[in-house]
Legacy VTK file of the C-alpha trace (Angstrom):
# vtk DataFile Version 3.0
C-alpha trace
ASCII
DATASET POLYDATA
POINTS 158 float
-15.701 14.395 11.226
-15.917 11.822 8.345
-19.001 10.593 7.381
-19.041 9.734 3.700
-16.033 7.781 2.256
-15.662 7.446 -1.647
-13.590 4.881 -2.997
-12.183 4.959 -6.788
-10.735 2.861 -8.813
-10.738 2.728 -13.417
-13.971 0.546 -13.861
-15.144 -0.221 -10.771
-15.621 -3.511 -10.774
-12.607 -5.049 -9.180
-10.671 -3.137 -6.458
-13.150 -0.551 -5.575
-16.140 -2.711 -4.918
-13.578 -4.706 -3.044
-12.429 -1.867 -0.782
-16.464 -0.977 -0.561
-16.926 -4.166 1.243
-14.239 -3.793 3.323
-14.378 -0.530 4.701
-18.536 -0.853 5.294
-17.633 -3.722 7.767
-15.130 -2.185 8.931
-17.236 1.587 9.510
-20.405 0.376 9.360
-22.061 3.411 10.697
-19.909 5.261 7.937
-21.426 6.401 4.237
-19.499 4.634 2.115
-19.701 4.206 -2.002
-17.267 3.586 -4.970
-16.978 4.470 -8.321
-14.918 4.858 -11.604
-12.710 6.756 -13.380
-13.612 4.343 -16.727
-16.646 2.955 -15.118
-18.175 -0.300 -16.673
-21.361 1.443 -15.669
-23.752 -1.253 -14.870
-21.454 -4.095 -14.799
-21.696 -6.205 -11.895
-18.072 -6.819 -9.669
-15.549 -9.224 -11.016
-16.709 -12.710 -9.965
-12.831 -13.067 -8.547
-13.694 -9.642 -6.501
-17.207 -11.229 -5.473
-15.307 -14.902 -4.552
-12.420 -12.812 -2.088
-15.064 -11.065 -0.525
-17.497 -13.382 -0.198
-15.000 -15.520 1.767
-14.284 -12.911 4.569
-18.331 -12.987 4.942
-19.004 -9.945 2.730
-21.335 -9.895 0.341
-20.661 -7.812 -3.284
-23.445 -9.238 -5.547
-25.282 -6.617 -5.913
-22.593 -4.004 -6.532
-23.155 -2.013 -10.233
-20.267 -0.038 -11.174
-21.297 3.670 -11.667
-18.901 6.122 -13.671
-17.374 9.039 -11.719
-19.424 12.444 -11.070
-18.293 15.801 -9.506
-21.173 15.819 -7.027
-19.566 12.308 -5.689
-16.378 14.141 -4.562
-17.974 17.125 -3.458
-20.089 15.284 -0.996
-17.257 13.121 0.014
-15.442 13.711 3.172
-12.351 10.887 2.233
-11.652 10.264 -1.047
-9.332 6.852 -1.812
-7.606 5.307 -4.495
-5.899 2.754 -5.564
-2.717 4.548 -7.003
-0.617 7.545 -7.319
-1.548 7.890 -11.281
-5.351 8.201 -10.121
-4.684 10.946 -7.256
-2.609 12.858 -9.684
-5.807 12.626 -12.176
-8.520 13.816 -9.598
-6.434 16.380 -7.803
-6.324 18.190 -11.504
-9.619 17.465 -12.058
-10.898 18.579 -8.765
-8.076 20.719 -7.537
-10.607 21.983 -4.838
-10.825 18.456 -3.143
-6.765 17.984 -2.881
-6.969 18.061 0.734
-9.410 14.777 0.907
-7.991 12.700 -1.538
-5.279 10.045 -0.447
-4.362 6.686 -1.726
-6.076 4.133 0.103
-2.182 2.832 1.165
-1.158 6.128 2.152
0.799 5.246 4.959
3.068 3.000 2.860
2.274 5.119 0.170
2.460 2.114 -2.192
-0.090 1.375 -5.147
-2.658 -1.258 -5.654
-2.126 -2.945 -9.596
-5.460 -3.880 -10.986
-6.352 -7.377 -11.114
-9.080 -6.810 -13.602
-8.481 -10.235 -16.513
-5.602 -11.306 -14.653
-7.050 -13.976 -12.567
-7.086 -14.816 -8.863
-3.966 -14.693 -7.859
-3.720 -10.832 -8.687
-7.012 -10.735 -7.368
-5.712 -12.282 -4.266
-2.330 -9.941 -4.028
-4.791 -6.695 -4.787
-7.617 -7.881 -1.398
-4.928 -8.109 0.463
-3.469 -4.514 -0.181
-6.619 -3.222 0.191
-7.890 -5.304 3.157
-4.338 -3.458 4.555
-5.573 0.062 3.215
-9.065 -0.051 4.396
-7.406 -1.436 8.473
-5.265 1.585 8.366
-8.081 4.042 8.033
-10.906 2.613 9.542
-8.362 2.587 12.967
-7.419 6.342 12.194
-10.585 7.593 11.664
-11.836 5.756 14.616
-9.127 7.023 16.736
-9.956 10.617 15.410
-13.976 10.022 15.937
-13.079 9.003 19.922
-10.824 11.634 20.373
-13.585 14.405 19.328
-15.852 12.644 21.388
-13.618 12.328 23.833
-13.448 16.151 23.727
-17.194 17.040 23.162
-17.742 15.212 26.638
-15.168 17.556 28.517
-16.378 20.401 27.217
-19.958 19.480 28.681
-18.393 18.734 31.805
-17.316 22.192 32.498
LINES 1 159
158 0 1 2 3 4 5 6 7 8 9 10 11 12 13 14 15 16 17 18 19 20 21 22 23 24 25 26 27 28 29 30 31 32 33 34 35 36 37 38 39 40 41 42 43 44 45 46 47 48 49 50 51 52 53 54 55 56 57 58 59 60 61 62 63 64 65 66 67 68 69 70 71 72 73 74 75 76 77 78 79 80 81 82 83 84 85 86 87 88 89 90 91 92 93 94 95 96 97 98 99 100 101 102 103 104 105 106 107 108 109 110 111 112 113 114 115 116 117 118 119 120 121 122 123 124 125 126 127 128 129 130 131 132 133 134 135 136 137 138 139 140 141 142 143 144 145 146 147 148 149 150 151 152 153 154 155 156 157
């Protein structure tokens, strides 16, 4: 069962955060963080990223980007990101957690280009991606979550 989701992008500031936001309305009774491969640790998210979000009622202000740890992975039960080139780079860095890290468009298995300095109409083309992403898994893992309860029940009932 998933509990904790961890969501990566390079600095997390501008996709991450974004997918953060996303997937805690979307699982709110879910665990779910973000962080970077090239953290701007203690930066704030990109005011574009903060702007997107804050017009689908989500509120990013006080997201501080936080550099990548081991102990973040290990804890994690789903681990996205944003493209191929940064599941290639955490699958050899922890080749223990292949089986939990996908791309957060794994289904279309396409990537999601950083917006970071490139204004809001990249912002705009990356939320949406992502706002795609996050619907895909939040409906499969809440498919999977009533199937096992689904199952736990009937195996009280007999």
């Amino acid at each position: 069962m998933i509990k904790r989701i961890l969501i990566i992008c390079i600095g997390n500031i501008c996709r991450s955060p974004m997918a953060e936001g996303l997937m805690k309305k979307a699982l709110p009774d879910l665990e779910i963080s973000s962080a970077g491969l090239g953290a701007l640790v203690g930066n704030p998210a990109d005011q574009n990223a903060i702007l997107l979000m804050s017009e689908k009622g989500i509120d990013i202000t006080a997201h501080r980007a936080r550099q990548l740890e081991s102990w973040m992975v290990a804890t994690a039960d789903l681990v996205l990101v944003m493209d191929t080139e940064q599941k290639d780079h955490l699958v050899m860095q922890y080749p223990l957690y292949r089986g939990k890290t996908y791309l957060l468009n794994e289904v279309e298995k396409y990537d999601i280009a950083d917006p970071y300095r490139q204004g809001l109409d990249a912002f705009r083309e990356a939320a949406e991606l992502i706002e795609q992403g996050v619907h895909a898994w939040a409906m499969r893992i809440k498919a999977v979550a009533e199937k096992t309860s689904r199952q736990a029940g009937n195996s009280f009932n007999q």
